[in-house]
PDB file with one MODEL, atoms N, CA, C and O in Angstrom:
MODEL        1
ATOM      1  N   UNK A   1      11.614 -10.862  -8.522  1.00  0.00           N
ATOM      2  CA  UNK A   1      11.310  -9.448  -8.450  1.00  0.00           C
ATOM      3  C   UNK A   1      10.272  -9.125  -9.521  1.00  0.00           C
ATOM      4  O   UNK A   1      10.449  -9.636 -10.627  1.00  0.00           O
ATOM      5  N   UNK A   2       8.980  -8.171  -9.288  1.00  0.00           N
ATOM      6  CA  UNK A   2       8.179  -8.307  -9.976  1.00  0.00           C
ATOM      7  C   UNK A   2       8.690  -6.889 -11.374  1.00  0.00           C
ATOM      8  O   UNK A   2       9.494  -5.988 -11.134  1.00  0.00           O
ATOM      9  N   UNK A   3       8.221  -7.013 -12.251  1.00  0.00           N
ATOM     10  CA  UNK A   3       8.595  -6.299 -13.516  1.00  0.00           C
ATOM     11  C   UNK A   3       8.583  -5.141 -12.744  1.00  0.00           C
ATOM     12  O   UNK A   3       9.686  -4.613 -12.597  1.00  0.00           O
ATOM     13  N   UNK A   4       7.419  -4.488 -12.095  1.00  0.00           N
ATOM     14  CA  UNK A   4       7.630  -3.310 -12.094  1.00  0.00           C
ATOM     15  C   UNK A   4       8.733  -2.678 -11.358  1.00  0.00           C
ATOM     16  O   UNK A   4       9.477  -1.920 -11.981  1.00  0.00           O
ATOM     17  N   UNK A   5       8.951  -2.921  -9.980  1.00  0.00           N
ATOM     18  CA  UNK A   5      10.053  -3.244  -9.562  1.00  0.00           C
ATOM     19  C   UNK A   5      11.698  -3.060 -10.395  1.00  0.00           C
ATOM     20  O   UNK A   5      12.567  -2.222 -10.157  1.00  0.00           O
ATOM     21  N   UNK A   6      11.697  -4.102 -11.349  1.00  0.00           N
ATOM     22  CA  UNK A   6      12.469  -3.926 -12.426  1.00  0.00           C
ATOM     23  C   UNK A   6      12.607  -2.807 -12.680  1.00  0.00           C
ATOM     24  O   UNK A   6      13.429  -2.223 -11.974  1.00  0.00           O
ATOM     25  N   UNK A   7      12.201  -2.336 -13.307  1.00  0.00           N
ATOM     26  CA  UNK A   7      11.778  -0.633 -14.098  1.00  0.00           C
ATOM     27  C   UNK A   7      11.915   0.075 -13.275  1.00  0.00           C
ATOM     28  O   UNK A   7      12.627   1.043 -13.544  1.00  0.00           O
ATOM     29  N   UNK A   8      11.388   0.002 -11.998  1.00  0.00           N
ATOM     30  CA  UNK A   8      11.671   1.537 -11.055  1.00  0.00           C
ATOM     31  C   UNK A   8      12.875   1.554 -10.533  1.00  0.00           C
ATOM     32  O   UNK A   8      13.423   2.616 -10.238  1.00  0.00           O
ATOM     33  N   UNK A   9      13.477   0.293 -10.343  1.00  0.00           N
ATOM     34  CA  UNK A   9      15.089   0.625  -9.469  1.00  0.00           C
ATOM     35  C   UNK A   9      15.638   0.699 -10.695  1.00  0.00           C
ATOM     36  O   UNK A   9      16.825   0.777 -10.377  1.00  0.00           O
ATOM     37  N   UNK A  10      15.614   0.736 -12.145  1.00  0.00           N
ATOM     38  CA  UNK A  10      16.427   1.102 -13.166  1.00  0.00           C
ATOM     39  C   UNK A  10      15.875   2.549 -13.477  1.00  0.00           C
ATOM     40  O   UNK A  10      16.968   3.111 -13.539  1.00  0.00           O
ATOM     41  N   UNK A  11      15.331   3.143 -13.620  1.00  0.00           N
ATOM     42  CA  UNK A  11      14.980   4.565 -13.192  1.00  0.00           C
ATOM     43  C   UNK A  11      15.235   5.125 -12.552  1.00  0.00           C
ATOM     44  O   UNK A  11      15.560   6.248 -12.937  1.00  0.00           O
ATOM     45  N   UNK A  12      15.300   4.857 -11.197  1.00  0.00           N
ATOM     46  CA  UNK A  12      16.067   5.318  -9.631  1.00  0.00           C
ATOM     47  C   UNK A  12      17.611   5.296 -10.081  1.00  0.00           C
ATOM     48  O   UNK A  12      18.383   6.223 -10.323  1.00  0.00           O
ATOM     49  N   UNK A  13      17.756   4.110 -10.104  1.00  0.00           N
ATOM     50  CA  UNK A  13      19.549   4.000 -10.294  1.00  0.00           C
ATOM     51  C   UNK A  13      19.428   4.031  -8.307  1.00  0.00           C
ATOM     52  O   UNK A  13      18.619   4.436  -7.473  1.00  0.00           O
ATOM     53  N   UNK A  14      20.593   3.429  -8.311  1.00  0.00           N
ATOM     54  CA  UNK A  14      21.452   3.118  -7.168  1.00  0.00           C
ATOM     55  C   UNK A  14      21.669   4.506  -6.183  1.00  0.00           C
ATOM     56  O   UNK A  14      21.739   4.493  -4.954  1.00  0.00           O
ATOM     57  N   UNK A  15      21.761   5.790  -7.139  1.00  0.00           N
ATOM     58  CA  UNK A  15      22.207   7.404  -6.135  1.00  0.00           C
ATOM     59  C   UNK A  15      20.569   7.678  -5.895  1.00  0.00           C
ATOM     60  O   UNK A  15      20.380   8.527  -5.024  1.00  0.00           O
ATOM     61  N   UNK A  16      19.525   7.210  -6.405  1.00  0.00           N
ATOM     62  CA  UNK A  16      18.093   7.744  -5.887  1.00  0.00           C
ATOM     63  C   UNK A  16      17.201   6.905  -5.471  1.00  0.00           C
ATOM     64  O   UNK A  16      16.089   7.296  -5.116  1.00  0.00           O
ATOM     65  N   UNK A  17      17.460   5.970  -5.457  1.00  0.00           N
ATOM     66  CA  UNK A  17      16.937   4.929  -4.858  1.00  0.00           C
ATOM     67  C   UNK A  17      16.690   5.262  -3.360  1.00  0.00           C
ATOM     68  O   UNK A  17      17.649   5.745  -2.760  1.00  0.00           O
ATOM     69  N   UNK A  18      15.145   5.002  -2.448  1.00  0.00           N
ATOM     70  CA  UNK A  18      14.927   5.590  -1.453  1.00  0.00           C
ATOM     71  C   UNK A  18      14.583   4.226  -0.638  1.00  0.00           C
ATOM     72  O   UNK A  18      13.651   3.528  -1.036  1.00  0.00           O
ATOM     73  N   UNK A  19      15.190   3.924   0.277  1.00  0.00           N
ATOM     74  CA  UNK A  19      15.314   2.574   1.247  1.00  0.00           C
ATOM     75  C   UNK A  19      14.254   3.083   2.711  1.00  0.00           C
ATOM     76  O   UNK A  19      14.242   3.810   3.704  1.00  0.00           O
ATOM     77  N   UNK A  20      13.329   1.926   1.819  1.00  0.00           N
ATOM     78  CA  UNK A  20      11.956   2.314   2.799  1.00  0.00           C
ATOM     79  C   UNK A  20      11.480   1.186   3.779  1.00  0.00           C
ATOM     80  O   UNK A  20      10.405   1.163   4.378  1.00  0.00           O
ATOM     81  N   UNK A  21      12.919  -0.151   3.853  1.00  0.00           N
ATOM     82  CA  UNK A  21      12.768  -1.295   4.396  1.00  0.00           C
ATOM     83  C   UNK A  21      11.802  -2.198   4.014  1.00  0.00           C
ATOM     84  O   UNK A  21      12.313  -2.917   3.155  1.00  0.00           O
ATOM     85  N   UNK A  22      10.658  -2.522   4.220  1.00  0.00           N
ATOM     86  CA  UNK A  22       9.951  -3.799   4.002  1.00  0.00           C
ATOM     87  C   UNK A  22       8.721  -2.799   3.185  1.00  0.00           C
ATOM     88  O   UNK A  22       8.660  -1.593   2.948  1.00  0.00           O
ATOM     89  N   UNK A  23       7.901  -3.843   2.931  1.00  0.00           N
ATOM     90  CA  UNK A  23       6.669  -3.368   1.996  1.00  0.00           C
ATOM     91  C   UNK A  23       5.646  -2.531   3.316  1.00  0.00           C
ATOM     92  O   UNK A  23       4.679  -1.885   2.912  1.00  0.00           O
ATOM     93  N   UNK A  24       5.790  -2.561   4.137  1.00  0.00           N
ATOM     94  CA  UNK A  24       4.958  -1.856   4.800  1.00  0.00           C
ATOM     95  C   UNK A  24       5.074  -1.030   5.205  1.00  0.00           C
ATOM     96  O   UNK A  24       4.071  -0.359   5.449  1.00  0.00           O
ATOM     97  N   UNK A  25       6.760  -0.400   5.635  1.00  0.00           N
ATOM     98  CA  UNK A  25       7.137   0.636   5.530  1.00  0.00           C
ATOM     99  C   UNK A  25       7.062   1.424   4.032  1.00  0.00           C
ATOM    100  O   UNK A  25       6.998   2.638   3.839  1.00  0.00           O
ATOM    101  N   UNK A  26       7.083   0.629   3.312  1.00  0.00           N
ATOM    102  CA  UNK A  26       6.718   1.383   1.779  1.00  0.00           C
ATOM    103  C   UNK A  26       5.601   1.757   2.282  1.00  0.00           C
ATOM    104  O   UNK A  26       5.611   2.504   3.260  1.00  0.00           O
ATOM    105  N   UNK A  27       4.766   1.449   1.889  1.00  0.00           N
ATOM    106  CA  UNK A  27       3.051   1.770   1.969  1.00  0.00           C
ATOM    107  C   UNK A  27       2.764   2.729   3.103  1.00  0.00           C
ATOM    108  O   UNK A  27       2.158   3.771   2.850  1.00  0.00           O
ATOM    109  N   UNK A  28       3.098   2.492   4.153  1.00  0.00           N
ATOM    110  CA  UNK A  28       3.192   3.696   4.982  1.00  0.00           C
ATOM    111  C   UNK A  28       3.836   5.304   4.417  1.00  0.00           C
ATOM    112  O   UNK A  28       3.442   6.452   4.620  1.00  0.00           O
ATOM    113  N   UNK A  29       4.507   4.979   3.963  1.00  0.00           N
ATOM    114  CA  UNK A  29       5.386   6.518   3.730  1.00  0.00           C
ATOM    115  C   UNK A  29       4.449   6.669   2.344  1.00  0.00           C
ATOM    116  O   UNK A  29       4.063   7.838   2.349  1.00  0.00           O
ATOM    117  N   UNK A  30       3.947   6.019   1.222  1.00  0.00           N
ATOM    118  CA  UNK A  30       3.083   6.384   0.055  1.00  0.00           C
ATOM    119  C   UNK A  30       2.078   7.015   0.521  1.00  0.00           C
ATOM    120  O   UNK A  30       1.661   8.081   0.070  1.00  0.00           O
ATOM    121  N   UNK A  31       1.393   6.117   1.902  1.00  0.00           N
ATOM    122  CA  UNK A  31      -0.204   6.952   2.350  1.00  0.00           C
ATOM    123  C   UNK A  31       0.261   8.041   2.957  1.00  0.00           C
ATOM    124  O   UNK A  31      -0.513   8.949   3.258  1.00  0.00           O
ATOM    125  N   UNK A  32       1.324   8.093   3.170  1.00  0.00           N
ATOM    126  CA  UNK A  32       1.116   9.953   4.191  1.00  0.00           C
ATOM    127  C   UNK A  32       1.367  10.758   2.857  1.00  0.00           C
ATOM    128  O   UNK A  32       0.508  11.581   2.543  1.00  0.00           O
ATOM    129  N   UNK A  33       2.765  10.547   1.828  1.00  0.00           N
ATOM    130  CA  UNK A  33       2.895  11.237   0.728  1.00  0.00           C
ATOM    131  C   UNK A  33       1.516  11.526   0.484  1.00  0.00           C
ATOM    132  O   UNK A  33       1.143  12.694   0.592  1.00  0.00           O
ATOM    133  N   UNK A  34       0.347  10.226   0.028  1.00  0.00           N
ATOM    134  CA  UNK A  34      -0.466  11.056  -1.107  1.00  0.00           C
ATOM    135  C   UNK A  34      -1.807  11.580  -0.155  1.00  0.00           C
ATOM    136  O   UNK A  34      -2.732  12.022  -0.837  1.00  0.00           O
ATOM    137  N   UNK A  35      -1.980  11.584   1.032  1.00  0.00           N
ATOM    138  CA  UNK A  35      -2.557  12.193   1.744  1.00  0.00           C
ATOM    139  C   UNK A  35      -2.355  13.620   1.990  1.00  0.00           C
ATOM    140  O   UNK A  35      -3.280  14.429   2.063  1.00  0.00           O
ATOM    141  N   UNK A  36      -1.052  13.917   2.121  1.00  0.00           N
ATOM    142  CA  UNK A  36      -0.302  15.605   1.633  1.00  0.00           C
ATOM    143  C   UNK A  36      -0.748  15.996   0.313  1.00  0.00           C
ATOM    144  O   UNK A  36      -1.337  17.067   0.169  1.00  0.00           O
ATOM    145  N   UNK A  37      -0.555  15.341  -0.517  1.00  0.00           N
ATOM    146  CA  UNK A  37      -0.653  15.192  -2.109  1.00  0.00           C
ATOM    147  C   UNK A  37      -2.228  15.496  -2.095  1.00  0.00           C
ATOM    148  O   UNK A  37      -2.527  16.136  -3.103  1.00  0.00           O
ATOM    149  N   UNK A  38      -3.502  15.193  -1.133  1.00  0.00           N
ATOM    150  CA  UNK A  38      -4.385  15.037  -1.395  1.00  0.00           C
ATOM    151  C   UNK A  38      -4.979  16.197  -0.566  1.00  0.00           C
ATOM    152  O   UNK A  38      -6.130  16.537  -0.842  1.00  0.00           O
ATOM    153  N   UNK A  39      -4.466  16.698   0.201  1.00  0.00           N
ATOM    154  CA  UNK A  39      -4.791  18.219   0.716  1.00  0.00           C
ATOM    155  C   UNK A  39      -4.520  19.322   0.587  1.00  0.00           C
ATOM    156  O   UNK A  39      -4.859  20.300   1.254  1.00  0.00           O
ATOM    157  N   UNK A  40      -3.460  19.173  -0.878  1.00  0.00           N
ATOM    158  CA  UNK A  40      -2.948  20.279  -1.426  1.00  0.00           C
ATOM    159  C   UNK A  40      -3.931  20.309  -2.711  1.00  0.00           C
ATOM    160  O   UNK A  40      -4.018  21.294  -3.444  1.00  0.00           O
ATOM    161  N   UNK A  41      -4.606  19.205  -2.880  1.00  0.00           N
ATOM    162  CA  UNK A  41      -5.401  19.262  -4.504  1.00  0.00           C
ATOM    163  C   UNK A  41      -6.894  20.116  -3.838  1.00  0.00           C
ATOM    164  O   UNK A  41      -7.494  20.998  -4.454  1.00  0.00           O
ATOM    165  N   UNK A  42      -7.386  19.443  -2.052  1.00  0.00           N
ATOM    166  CA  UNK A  42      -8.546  19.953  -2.033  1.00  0.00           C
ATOM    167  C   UNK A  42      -8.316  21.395  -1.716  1.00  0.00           C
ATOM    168  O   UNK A  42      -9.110  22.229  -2.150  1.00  0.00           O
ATOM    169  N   UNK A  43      -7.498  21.678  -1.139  1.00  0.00           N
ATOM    170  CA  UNK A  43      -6.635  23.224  -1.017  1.00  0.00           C
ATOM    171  C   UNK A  43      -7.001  24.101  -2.186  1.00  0.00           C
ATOM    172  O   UNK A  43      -7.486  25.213  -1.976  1.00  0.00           O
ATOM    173  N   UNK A  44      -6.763  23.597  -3.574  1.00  0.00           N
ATOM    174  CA  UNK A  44      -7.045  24.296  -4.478  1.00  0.00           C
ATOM    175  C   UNK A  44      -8.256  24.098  -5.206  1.00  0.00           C
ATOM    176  O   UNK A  44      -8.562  24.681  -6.246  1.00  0.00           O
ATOM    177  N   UNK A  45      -9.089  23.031  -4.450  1.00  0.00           N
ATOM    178  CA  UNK A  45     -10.377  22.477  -5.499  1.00  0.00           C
ATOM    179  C   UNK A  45     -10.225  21.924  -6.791  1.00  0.00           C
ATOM    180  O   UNK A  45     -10.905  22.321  -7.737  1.00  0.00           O
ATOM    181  N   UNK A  46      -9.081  20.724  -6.925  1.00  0.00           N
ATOM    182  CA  UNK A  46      -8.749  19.660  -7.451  1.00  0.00           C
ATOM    183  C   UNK A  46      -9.629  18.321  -7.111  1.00  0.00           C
ATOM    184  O   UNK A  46      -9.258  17.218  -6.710  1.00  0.00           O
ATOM    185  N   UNK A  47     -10.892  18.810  -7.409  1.00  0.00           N
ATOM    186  CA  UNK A  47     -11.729  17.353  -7.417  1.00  0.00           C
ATOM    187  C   UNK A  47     -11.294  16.306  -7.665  1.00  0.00           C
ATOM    188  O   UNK A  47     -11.019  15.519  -6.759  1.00  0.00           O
ATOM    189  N   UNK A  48     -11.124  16.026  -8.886  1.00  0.00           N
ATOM    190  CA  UNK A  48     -10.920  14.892  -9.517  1.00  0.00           C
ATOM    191  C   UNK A  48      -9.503  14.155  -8.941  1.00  0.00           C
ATOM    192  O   UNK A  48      -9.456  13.094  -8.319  1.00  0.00           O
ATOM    193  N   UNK A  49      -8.498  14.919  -9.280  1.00  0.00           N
ATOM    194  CA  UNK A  49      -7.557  14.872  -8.325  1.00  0.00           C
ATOM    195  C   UNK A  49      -7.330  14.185  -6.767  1.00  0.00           C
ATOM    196  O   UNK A  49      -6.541  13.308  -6.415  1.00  0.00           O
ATOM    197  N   UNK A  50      -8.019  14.700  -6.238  1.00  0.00           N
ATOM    198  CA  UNK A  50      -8.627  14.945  -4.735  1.00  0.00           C
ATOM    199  C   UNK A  50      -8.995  13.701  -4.762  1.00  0.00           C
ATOM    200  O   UNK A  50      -8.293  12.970  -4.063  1.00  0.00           O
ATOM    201  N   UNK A  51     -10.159  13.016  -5.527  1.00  0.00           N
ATOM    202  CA  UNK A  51     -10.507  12.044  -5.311  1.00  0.00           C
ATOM    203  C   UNK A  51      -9.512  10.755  -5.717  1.00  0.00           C
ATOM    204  O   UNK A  51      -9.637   9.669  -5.152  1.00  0.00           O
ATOM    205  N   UNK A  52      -8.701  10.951  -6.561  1.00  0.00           N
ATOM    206  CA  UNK A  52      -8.040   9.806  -7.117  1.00  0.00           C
ATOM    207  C   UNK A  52      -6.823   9.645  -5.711  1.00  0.00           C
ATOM    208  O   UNK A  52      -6.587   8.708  -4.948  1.00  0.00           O
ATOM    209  N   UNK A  53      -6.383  10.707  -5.806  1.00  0.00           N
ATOM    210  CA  UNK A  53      -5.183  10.616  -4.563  1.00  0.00           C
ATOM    211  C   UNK A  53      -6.013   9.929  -3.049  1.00  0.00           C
ATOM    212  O   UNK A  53      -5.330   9.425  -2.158  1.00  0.00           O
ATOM    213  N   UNK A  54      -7.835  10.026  -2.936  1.00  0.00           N
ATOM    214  CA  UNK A  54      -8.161   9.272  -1.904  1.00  0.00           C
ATOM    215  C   UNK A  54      -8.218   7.911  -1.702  1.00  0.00           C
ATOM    216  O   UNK A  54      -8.178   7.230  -0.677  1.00  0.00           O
ATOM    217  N   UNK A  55      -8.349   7.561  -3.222  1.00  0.00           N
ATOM    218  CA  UNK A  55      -8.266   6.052  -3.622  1.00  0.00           C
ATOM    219  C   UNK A  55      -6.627   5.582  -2.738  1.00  0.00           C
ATOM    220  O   UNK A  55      -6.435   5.035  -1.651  1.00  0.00           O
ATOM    221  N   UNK A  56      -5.526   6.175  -3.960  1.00  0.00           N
ATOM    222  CA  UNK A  56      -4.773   5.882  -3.712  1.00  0.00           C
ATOM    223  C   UNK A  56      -4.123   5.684  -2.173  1.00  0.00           C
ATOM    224  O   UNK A  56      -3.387   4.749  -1.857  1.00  0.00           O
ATOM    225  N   UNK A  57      -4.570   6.800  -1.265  1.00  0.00           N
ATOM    226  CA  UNK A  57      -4.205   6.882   0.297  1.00  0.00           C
ATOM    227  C   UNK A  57      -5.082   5.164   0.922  1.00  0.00           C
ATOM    228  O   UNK A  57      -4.425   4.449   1.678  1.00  0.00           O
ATOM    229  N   UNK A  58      -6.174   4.826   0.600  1.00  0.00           N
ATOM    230  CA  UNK A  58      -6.830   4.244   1.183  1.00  0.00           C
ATOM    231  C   UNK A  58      -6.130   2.601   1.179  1.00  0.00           C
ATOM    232  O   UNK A  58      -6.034   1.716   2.029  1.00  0.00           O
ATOM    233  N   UNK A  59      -5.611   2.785  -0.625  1.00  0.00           N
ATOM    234  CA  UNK A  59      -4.841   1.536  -0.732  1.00  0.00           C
ATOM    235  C   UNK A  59      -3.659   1.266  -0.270  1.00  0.00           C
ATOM    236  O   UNK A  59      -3.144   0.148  -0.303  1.00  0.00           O
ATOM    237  N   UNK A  60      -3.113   2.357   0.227  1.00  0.00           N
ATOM    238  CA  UNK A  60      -1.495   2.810   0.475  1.00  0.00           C
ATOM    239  C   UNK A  60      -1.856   1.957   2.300  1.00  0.00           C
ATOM    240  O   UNK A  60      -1.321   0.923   2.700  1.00  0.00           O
ATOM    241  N   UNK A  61      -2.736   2.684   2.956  1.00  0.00           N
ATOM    242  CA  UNK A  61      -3.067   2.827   4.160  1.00  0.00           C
ATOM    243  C   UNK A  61      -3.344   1.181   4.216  1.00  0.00           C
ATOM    244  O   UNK A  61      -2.327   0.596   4.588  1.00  0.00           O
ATOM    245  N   UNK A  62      -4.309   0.412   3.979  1.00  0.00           N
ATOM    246  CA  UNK A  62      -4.661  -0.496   3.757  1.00  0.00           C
ATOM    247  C   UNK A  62      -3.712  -1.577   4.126  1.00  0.00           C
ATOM    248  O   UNK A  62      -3.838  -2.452   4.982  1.00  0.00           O
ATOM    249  N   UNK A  63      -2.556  -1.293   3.152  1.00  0.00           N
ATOM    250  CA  UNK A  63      -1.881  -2.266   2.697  1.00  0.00           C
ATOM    251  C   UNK A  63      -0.508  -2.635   3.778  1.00  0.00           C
ATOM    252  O   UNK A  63       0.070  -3.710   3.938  1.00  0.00           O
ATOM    253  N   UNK A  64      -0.224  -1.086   4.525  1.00  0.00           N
ATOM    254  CA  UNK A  64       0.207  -0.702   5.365  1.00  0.00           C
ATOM    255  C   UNK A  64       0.474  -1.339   6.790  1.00  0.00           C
ATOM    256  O   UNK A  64       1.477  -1.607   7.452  1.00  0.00           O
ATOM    257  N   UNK A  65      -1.450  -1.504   7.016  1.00  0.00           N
ATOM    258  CA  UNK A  65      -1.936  -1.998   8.531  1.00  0.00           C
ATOM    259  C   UNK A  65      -2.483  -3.373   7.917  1.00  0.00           C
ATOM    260  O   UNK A  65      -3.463  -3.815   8.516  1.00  0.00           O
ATOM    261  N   UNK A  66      -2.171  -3.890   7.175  1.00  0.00           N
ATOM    262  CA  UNK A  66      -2.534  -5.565   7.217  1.00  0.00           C
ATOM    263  C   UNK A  66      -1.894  -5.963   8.128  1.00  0.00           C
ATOM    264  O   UNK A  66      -0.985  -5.576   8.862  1.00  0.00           O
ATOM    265  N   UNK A  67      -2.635  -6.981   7.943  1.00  0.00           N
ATOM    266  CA  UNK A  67      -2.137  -8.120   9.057  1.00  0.00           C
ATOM    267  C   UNK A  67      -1.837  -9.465   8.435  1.00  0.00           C
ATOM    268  O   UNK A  67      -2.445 -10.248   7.704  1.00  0.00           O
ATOM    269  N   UNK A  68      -0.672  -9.417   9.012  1.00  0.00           N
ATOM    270  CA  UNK A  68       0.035 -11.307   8.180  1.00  0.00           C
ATOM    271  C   UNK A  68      -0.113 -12.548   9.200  1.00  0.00           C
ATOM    272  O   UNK A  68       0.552 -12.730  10.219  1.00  0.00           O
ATOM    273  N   UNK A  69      -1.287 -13.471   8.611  1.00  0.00           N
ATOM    274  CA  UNK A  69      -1.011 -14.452   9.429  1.00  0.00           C
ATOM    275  C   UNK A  69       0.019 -15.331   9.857  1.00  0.00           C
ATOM    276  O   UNK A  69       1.048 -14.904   9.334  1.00  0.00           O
ATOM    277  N   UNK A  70       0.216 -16.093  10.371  1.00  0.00           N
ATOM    278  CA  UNK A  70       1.188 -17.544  10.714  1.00  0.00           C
ATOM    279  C   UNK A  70       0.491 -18.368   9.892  1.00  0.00           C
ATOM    280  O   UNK A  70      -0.648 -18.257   9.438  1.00  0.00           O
ATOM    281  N   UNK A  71       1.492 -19.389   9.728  1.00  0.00           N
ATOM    282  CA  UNK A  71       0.103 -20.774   8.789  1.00  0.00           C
ATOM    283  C   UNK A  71      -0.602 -21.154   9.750  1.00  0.00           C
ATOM    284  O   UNK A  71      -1.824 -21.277   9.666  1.00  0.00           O
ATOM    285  N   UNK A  72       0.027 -21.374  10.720  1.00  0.00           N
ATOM    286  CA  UNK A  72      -1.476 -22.106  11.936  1.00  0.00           C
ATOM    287  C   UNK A  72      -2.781 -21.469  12.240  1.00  0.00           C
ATOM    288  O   UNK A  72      -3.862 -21.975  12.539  1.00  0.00           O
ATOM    289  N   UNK A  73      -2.385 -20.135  12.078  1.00  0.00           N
ATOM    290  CA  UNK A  73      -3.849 -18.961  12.026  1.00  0.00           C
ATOM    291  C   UNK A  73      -4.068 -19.252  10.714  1.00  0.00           C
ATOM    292  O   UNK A  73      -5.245 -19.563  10.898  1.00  0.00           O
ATOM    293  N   UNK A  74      -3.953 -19.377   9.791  1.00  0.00           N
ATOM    294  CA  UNK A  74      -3.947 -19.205   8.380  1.00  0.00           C
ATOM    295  C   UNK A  74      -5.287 -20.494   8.235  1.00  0.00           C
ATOM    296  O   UNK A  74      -6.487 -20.364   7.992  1.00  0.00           O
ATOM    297  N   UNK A  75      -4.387 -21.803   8.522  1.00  0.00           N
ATOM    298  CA  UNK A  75      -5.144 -23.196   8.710  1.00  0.00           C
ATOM    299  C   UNK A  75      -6.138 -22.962   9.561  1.00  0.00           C
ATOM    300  O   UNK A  75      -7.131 -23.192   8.872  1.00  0.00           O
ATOM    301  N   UNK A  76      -6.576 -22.593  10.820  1.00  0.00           N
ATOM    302  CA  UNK A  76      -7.235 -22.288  11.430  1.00  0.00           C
ATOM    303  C   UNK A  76      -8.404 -21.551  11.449  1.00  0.00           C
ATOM    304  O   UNK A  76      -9.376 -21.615  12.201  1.00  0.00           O
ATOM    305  N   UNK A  77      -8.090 -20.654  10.253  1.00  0.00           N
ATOM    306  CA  UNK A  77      -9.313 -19.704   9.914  1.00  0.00           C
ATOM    307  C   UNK A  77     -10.130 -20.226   8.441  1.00  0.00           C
ATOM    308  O   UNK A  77     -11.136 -19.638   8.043  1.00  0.00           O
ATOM    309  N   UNK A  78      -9.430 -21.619   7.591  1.00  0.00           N
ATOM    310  CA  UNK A  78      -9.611 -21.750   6.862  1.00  0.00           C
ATOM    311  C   UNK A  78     -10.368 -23.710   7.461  1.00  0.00           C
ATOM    312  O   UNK A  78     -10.733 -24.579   6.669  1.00  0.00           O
ATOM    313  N   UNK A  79     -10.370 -23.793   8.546  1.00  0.00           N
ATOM    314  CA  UNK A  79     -11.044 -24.824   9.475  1.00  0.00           C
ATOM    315  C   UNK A  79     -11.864 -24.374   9.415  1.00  0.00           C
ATOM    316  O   UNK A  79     -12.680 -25.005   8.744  1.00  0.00           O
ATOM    317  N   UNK A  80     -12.372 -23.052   9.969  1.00  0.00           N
ATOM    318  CA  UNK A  80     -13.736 -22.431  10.790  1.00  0.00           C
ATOM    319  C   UNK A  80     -14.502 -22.516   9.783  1.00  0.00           C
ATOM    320  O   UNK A  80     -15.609 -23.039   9.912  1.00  0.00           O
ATOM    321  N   UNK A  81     -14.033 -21.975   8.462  1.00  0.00           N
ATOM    322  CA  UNK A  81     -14.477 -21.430   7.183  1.00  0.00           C
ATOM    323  C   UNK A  81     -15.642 -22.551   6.832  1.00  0.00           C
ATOM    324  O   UNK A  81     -16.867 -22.433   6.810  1.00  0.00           O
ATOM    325  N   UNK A  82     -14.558 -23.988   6.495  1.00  0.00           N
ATOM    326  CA  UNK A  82     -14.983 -25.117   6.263  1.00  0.00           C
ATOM    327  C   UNK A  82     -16.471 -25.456   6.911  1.00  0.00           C
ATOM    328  O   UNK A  82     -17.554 -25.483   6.326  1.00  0.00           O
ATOM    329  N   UNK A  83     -16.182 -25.701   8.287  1.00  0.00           N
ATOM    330  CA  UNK A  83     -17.232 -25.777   9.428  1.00  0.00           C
ATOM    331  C   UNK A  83     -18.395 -25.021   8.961  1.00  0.00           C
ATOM    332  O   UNK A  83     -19.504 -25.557   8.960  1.00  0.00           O
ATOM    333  N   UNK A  84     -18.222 -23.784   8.552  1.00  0.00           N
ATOM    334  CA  UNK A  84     -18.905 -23.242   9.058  1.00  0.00           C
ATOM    335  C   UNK A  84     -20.355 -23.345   7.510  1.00  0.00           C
ATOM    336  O   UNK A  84     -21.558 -23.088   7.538  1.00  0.00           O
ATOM    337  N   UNK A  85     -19.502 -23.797   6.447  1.00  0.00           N
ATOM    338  CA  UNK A  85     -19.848 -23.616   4.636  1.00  0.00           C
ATOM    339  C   UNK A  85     -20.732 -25.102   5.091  1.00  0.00           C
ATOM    340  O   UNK A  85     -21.962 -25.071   5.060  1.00  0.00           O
ATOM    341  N   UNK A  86     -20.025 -26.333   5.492  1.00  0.00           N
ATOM    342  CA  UNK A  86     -20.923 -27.482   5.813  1.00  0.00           C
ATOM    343  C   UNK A  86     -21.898 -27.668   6.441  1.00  0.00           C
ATOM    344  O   UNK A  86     -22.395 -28.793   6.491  1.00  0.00           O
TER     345      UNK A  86
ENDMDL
END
């Protein structure tokens, strides 16, 4: 479990702890949060704001709609790669 991790479910504690299933359901529910988060800042003309919360949506979003290979796609794309560098 990575440190940070550590620290936030000991902060949460067990009664606030929010069960968001896998990491992509995390990241999903962060990008809509700070996308709300980010139309309430341009709402008020929170530039700076505005912009940081776009970062954050983009990475949230991002991270969200990846895509996980198989190793055989994995090996496969790292064949072409080869091929393609020689």
């Amino acid at each position: 479990m990575a440190e940070f991790e550590k620290v936030t479910k000991a902060k949460a504690g067990p009664k606030h702890a929010i069960d968001l299933g896998g990491r992509r359901q995390a990241a999903q529910y962060i990008s809509e949060m700070t996308l709300e988060l980010r139309n309430i800042a341009k709402a008020h003309e929170l530039l700076s704001l505005q912009g940081l919360l776009e970062i954050a949506y983009y990475e949230a979003f991002t991270a969200a709609t990846q895509n996980e290979l198989f190793d055989h796609e994995r090996a496969q794309i790292e064949k072409l790669n080869r091929a393609t560098v020689g």
